[in-house]
MIVEX-16736 format. One record per residue: x, y, z of N, C-alpha, C in turn. Coordinates in steps of 0.1 Angstrom, whole numbers, plus 5000, padded with zeros to 4 digits. Example, Ala and Ser with C-alpha at 12.3 -4.5 7.8 and 13.67 -1.06 7.14 Angstrom:
BEGIN
513249435078512349555078513249675078/512849785071513749895071512950005079/
# end
This chain:
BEGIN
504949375024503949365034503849225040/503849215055504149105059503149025060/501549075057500549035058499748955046/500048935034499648885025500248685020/499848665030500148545031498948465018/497748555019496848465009496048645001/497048624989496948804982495948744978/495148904975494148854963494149044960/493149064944493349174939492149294949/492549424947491949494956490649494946/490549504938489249514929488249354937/489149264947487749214951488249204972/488849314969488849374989487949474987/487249545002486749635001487349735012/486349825019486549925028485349885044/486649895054485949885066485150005070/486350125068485750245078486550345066/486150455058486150505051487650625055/488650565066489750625066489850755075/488450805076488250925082488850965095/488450855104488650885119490150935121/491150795114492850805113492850975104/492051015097492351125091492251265106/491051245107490351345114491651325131/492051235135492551205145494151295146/494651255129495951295127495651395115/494851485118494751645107495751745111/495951805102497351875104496851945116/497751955127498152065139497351965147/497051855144496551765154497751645157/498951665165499751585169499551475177/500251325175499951265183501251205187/502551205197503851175201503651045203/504550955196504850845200504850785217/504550655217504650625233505950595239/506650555228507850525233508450375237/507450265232507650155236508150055231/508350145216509250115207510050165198/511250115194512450175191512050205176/512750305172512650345157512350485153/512550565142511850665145510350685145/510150585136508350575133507650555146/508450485157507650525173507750655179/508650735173508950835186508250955174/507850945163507651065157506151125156/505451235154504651275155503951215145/502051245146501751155132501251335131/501151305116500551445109499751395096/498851435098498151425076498051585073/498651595059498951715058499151715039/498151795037499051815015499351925016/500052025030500852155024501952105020/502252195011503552175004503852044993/502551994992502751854983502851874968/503251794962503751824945502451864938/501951954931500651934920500451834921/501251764914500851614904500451484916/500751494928500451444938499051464940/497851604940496751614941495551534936/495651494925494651384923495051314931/495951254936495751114944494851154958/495751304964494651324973493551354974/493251404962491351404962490351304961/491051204953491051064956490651024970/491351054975491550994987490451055000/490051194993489051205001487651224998/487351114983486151094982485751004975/486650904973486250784967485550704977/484350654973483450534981484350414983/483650354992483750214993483350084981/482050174977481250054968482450094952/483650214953484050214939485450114942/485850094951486450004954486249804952/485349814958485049664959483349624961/483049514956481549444960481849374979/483049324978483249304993483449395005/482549375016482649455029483449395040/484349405046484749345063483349285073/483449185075482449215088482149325096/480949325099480349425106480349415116/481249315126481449275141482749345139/483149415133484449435131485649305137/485349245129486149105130487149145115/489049105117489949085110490749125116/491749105112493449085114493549265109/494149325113494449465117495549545110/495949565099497349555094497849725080/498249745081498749885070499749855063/499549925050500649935038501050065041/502050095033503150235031502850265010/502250305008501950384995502550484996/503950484986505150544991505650644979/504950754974505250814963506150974967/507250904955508650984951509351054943/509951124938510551174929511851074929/511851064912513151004909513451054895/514550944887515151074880514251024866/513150964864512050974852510850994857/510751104870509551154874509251084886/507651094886507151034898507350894900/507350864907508050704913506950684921/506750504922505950414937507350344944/507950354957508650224963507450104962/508650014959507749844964508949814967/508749644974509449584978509149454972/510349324968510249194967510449074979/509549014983509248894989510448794988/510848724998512448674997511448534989/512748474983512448384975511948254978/512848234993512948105001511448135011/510848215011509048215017508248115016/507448035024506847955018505748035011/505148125017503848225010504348304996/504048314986504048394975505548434977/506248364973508148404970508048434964/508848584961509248634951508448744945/506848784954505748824947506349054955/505749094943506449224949505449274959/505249374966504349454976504749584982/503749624984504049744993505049715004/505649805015506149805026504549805036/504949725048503749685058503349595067/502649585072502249445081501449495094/501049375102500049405109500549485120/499749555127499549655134499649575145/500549665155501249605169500149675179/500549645192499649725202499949845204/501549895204502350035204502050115193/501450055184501150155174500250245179/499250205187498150295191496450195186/495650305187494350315182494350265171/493450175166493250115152492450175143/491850265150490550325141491450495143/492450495147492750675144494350635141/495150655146496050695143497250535140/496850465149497250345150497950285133/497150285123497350205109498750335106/498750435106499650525104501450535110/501050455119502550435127502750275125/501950195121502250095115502750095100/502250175094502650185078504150225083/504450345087506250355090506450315095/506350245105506650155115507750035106/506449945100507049805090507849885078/507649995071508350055059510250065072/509850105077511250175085512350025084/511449895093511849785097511849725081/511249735072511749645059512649725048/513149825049513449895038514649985046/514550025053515450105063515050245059/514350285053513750445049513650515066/513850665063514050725072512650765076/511550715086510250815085510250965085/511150995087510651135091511051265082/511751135070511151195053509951195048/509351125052508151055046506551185050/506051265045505051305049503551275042/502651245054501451135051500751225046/499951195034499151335028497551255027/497151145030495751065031495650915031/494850875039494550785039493250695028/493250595023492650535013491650425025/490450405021489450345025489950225032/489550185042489950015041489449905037/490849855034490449745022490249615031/489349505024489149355033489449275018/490149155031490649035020490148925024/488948855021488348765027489548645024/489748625019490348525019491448485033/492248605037493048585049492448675058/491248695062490548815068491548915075/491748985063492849085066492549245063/492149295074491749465070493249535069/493249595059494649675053493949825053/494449905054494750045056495850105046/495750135030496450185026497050375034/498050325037498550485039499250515027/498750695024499550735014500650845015/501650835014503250895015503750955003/503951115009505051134992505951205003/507551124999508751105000509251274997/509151345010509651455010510851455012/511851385022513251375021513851235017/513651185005513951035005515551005010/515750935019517050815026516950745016/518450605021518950535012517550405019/517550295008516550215015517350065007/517349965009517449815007517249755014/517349585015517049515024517549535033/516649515046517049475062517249305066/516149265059516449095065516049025054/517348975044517148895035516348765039/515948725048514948625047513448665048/513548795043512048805045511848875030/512648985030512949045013514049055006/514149014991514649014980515349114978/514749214974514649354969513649464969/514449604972513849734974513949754963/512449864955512949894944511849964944/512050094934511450204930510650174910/509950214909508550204901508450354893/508450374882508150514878506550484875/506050584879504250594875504550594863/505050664852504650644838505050504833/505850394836505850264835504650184838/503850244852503050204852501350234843/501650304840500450384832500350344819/501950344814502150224801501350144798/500450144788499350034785500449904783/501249894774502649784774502949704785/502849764795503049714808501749634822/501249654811499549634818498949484815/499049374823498249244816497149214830/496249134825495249074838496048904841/495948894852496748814857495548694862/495248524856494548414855495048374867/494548324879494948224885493748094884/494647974884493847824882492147834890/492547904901490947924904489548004895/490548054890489348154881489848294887/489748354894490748464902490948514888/490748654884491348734873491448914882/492648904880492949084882494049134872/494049244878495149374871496449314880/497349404867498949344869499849484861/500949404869502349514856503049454854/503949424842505049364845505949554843/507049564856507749654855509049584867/510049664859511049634870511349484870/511349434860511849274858510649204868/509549194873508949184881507349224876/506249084880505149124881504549174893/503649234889503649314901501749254902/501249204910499949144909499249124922/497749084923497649044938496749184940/496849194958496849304965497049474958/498749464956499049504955499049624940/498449514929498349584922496949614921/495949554927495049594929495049734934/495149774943495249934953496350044939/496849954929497650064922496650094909/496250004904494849974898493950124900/493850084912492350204918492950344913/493950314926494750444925495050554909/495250484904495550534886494550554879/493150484882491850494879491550674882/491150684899490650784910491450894906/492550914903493250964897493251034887/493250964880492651004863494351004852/494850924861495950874856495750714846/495250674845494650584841495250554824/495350514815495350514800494550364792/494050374782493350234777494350174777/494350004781494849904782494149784776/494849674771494349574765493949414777/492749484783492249394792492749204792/492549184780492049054770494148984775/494949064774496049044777496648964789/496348814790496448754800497548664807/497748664824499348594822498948494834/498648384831498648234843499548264853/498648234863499348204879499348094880/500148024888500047874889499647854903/499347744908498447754927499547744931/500447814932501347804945501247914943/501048044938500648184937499748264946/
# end
């Protein structure tokens, strides 16, 4: 995600607008055709939210998705002038060959912002996307997934949207979009100066209490983390995986107390 210039964990983002409108805008047999003003398939394709045909094991997430509050998310709100930076992730869940999978992506190394730190696919929301309160965060999620990973959208089918999250720190409203990878394409980097590496996440790695530590930064800052995939996975981003596993009921006891220093360039 191109937007996390200053991450911090979702357990202290919260929710602007409870996801509904982009839900209700883009409900199944409610189409909305690309404008065309931009190249890719994620401009020219229909948006749709839809759980026919989605895996069982996929269903907690979406029920999740359509009733988790704001206040189980975070103590922080967005401004109420609706003031922030405008921007969506791609929560991108897969089959692979040890089950259900998350895509992430790694941050190029040479960044001045958080090198090396893993994330969702994402970034902020263009004008061509559309509407920001309906459908708009949705064609930005494949939009930036398309442009950082090379993934095909129109494998990708959107089954809900997750609350929006605020990051006071970089006043940044995020929009988790959620995806399960009905025709997964080949995906790696597009532009080595911006990412490292594509790479796929089994949920049971992450559910792994083993794999689970809270991550210190010199500020005092304490969140959830993974180390999976040669890679911590912290921030933002593990924050929103956090919830997600919680709401879920994917969740397993973990050893809180299990702690790993950020240093301030983090």
């Amino acid at each position: 995600m191109k937007t996390h210039e200053h991450s911090t964990d979702a357990a202290t983002a919260a929710q602007a607008t409870p996801g509904a409108a982009a839900a209700q805008a883009a409900s199944p047999g409610a189409r909305d055709a690309g404008d065309g003003t931009r190249g890719g398939a994620a401009a020219d394709a229909a948006i749709d939210i839809t759980t026919e045909n989605l895996p069982s094991w996929l269903e907690p997430v979406a029920r999740a998705a359509r009733t988790v509050e704001p206040q189980q998310l975070s103590r922080f709100l967005p401004p109420e002038s609706g003031a922030g930076r405008q921007s969506a992730v791609l929560v991108l869940f897969g089959e692979g060959p040890r089950g259900p999978e998350l895509l992430l992506m790694e941050r190029a190394g040479s960044l001045r912002s958080h090198p090396g730190q893993p994330s969702f696919p994402g970034g902020s929301l263009d004008p061509a996307d559309g509407d920001q309160e309906t459908t708009g965060p949705l064609r930005a999620a494949l939009r930036e997934a398309e442009e950082e990973t090379g993934l095909d959208p129109r494998g990708v089918q959107i089954f809900g949207v997750l609350p929006r999250l605020y990051i006071p720190v970089s006043s940044f409203v995020v929009t988790p979009v959620l995806g399960w990878w009905r025709s997964p394409s080949p995906v790696g980097v597009v532009d080595p100066g911006e990412t490292a590496r594509v790479f796929t996440v089994p949920v049971a790695d992450l559910t792994d209490p083993a794999n689970r530590v809270t991550t210190r930064h010199p500020s005092g800052h304490r969140g959830p983390a993974f180390l999976v995939e040669s890679a911590l996975v912290w921030g933002f981003t593990a924050g929103v995986i956090d919830r997600i596993l919680h709401f879920a009921g994917w969740e397993r006891p973990w050893d809180r107390a299990k702690q790993v220093p950020l240093d301030w360039r983090a």
